[in-house]
ZADO-188428 format. One line per 5 residues: number of its first residue (from 0); their letters; for each residue x, y, z of N, C-alpha, C, O. Coordinates in Angstrom, 1 decimal, padded with zeros to 4 digits. Each point is the difference from the previous one (the first is absolute). Layout:
BEGIN
NUM	a	X:Y:Z:X:Y:Z:X:Y:Z:X:Y:Z ~ ...
This chain:
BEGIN
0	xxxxx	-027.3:-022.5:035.6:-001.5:-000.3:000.0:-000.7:001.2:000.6:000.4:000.7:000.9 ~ -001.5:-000.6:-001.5:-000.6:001.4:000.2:-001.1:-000.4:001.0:-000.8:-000.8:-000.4 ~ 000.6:001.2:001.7:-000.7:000.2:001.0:-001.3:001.0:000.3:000.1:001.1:-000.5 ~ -001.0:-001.5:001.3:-000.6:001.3:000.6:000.0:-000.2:000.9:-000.2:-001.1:000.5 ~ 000.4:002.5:000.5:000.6:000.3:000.8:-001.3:-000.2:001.3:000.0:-000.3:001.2
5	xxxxx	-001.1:000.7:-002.5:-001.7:-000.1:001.0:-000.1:-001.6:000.9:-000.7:-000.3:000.9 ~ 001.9:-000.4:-001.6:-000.5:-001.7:000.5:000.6:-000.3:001.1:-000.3:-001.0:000.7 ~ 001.4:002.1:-000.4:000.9:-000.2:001.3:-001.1:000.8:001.8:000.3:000.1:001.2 ~ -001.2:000.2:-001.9:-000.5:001.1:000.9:-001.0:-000.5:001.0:-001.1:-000.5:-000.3 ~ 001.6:000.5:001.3:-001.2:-001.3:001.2:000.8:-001.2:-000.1:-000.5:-001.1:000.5
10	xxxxx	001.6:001.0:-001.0:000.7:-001.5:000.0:000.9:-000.3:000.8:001.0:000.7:-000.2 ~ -001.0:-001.5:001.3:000.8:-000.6:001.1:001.3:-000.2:-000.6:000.4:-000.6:-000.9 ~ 000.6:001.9:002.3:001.5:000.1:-000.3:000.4:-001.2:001.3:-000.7:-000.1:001.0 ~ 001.7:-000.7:-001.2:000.5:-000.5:001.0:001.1:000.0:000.2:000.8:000.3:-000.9 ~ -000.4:-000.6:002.1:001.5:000.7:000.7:000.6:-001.2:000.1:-000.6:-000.9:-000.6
15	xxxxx	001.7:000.6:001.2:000.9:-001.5:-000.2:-000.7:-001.0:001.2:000.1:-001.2:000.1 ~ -001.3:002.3:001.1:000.0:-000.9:001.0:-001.7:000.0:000.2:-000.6:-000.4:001.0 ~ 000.0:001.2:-002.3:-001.6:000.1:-000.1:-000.8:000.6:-000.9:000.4:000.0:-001.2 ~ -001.1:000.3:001.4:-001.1:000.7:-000.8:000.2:001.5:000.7:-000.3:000.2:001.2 ~ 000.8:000.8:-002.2:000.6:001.6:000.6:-002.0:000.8:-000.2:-000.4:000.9:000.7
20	xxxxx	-000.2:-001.4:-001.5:-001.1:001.2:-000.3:-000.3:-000.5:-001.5:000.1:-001.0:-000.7 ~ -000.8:002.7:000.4:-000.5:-000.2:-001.6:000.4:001.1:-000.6:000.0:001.0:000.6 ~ 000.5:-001.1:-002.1:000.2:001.7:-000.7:-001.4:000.6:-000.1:-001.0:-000.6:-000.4 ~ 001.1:002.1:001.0:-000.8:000.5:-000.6:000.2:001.1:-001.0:-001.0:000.5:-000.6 ~ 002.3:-000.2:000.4:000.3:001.5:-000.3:001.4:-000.5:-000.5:000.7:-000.9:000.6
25	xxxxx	-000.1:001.9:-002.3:001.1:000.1:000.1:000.6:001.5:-000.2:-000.5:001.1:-000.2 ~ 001.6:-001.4:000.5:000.5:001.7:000.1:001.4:000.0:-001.2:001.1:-000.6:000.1 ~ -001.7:001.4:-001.2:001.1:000.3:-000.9:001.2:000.7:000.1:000.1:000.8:001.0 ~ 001.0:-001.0:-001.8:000.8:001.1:-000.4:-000.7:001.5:-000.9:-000.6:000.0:-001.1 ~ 000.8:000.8:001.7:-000.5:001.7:-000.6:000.7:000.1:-001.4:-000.6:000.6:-000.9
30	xxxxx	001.6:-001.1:000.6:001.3:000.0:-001.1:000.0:-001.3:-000.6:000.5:-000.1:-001.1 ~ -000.7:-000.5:001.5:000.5:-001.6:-001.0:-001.2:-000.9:000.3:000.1:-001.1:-000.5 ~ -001.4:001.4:001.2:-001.5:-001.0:-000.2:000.5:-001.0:000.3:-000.8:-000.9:-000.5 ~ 002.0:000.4:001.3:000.0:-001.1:000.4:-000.9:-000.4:001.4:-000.5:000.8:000.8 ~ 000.3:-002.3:-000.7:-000.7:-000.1:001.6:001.5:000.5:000.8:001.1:-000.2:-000.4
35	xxxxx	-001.5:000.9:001.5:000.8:000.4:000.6:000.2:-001.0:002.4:000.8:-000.4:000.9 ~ -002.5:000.6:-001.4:-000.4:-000.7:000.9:-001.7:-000.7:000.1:-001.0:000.5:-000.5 ~ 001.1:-001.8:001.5:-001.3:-000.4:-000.1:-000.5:000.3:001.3:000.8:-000.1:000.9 ~ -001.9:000.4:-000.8:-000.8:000.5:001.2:-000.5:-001.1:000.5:-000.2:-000.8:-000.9 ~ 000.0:000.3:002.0:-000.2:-001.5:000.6:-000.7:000.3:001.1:000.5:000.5:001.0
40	xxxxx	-001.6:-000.9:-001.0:-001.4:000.1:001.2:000.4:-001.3:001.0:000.0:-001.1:-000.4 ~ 000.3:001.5:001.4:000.4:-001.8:000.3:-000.8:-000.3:001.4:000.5:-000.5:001.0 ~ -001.6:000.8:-001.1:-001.1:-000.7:000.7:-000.1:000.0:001.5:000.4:000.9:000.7 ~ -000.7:-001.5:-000.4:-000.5:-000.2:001.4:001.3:-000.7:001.1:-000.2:-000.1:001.2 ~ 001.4:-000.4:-001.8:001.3:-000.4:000.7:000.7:001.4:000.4:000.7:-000.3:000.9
45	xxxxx	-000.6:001.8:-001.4:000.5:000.6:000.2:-001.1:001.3:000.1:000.6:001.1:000.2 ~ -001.6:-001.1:-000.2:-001.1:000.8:000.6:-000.3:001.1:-001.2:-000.2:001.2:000.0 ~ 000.1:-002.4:-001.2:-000.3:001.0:-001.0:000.8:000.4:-000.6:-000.3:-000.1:-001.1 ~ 001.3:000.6:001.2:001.1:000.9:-000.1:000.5:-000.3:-001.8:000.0:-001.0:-000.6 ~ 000.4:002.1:000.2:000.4:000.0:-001.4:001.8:-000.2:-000.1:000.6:-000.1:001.0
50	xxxxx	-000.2:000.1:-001.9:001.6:-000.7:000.3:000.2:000.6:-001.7:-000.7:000.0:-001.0 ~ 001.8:000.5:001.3:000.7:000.0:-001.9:001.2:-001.1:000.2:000.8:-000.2:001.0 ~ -001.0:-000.3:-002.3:000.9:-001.2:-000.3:000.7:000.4:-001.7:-000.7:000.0:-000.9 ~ 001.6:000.2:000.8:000.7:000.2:-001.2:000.5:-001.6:-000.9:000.5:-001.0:000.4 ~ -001.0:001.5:-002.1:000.1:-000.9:-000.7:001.2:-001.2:000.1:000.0:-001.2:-000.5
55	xxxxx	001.1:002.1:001.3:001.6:-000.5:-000.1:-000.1:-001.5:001.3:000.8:-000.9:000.1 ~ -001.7:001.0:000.4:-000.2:-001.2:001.3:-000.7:-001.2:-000.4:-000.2:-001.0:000.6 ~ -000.2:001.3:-001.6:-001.1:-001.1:-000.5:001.1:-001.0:-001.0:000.9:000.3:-000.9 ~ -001.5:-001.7:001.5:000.8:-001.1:-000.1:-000.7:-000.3:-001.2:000.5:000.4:-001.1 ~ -001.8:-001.1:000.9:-000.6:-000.1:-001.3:-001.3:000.6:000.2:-000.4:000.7:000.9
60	xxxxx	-000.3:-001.3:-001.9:-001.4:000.3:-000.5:-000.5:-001.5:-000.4:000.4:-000.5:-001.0 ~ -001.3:-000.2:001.7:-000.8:-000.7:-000.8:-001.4:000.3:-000.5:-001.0:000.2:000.7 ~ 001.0:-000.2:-002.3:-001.0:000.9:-000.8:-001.4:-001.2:000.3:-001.1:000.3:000.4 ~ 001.4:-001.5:-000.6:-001.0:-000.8:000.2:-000.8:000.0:001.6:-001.1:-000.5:000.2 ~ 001.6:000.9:000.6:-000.6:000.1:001.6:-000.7:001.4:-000.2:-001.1:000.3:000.3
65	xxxxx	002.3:000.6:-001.0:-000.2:001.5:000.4:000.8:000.1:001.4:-000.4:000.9:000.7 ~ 001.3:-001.5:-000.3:000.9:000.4:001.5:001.0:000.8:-000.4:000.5:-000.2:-001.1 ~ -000.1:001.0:001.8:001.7:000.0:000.0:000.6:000.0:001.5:-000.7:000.2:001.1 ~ 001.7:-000.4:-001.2:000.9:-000.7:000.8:001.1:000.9:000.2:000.8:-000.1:-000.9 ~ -000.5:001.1:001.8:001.1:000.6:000.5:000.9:-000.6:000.7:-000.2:-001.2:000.5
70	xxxxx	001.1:001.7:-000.3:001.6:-000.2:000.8:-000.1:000.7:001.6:001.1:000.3:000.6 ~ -002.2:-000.2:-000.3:000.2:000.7:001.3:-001.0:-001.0:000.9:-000.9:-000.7:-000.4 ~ 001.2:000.6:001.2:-000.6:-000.3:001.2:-001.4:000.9:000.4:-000.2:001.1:-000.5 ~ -000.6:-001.9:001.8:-001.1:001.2:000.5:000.5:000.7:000.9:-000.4:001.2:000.3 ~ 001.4:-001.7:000.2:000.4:000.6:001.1:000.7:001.4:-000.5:-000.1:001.1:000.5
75	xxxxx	001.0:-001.6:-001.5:000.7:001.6:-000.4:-001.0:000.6:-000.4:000.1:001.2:000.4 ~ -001.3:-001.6:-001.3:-000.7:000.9:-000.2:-000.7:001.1:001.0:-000.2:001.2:-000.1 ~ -000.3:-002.5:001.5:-000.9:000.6:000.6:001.1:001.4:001.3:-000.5:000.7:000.9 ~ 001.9:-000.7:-001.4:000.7:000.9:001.1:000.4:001.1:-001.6:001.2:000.5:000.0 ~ -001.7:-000.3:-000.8:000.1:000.7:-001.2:000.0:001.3:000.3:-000.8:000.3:000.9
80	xxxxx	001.6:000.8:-001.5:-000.7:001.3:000.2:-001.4:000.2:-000.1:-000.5:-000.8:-000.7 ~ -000.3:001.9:001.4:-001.5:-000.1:000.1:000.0:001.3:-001.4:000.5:001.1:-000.1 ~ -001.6:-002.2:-001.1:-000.6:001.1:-000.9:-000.9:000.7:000.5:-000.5:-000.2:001.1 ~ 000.2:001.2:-001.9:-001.5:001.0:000.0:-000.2:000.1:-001.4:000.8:000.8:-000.6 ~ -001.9:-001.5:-000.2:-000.7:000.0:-000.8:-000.4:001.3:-000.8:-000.4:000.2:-001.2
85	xxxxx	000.6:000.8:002.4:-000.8:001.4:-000.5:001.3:001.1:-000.5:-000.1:001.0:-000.6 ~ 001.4:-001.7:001.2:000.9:000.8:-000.3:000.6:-000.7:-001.2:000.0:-001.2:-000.2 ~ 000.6:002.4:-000.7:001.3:-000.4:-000.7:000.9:-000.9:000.2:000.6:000.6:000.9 ~ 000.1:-001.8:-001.1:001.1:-000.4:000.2:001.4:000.7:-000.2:000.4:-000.1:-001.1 ~ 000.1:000.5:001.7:000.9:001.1:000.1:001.7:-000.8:000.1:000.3:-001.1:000.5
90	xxxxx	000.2:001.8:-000.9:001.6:-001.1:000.0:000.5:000.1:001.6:001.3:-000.1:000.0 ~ -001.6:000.3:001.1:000.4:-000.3:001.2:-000.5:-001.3:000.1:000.7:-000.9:000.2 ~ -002.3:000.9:-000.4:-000.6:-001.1:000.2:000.4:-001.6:-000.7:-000.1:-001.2:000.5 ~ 000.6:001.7:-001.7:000.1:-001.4:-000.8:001.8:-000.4:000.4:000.6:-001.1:000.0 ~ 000.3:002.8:000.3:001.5:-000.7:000.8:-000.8:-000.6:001.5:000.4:-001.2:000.1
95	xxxxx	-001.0:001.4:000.6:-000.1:-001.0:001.1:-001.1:-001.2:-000.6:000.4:-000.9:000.7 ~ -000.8:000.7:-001.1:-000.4:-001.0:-000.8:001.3:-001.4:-000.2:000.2:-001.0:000.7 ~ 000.3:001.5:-001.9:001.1:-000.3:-000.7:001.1:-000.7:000.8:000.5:-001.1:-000.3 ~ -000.2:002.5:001.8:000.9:-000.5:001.0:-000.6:-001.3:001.3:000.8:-000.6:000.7 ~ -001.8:000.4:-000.6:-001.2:-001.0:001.0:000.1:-001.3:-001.0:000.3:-001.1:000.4
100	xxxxx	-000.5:001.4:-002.1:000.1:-001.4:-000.6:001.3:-000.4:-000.6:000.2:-001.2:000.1 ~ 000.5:001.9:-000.5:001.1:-000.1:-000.5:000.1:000.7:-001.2:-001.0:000.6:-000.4 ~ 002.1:-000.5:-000.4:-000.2:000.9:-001.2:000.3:-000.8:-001.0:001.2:-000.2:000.0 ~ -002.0:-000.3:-001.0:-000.3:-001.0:-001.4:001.0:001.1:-000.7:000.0:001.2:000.4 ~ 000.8:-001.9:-001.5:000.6:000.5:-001.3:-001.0:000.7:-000.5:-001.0:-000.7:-000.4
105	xxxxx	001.0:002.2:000.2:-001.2:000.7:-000.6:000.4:000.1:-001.4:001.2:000.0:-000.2 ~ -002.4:000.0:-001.0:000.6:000.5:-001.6:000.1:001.5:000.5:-000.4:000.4:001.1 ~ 000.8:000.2:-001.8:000.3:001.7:-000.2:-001.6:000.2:-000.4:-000.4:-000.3:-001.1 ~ -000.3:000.9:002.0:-001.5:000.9:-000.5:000.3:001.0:-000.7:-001.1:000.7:-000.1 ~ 002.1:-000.1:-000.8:-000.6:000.8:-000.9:000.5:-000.2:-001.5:000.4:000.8:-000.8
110	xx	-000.5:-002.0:000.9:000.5:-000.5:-001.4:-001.8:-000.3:-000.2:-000.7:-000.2:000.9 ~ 000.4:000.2:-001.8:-001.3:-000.7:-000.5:-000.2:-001.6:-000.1:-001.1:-000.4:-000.4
């Protein structure tokens, strides 16, 4: 089913034990345009602070609320490696990432 991606944007992600924030931002693959990651503003529980959450943690989508529902807790989120918005995501950042959440069965990124 074909989606827009514009409808996910400002829409409450929630964690197994709350409400984590809101997408504001996604971050592609450079090579395969896949979501790579979702950018998550999560408000005033964690002092604003932005959070990347990868597609692989997300439990469902409900299209009629507009929610989605991750596999993580706030807590793991909120002890997350710390992003910077202004920097690149760099592969140190997303292996400590990776190693803090665990590592999801990834597809191969350079297959299309």
């Amino acid at each position: 089913m074909l989606r827009n991606i514009k409808g996910l944007t400002g829409q409450p992600i929630q964690a197994t034990d709350g409400e984590l924030g809101k997408v504001c931002e996604f971050y592609f693959g450079d090579r395969t345009w896949r979501i790579r990651y979702l950018v998550v503003e999560t408000g005033n529980w964690l002092s604003g602070r932005k959070v990347l959450i990868s597609p692989h943690w997300i439990k469902k989508v409900v299209w009629e609320t507009s929610e989605i529902f991750v596999d993580l807790s706030r807590e793991a989120v909120s002890k997350s490696p710390e992003f910077d918005p202004a920097q690149p995501v760099s592969e140190d950042y997303e292996s400590a990432l990776y190693d803090h959440y665990g590592r999801p069965k990834l597809e191969d990124e350079t297959k299309p």
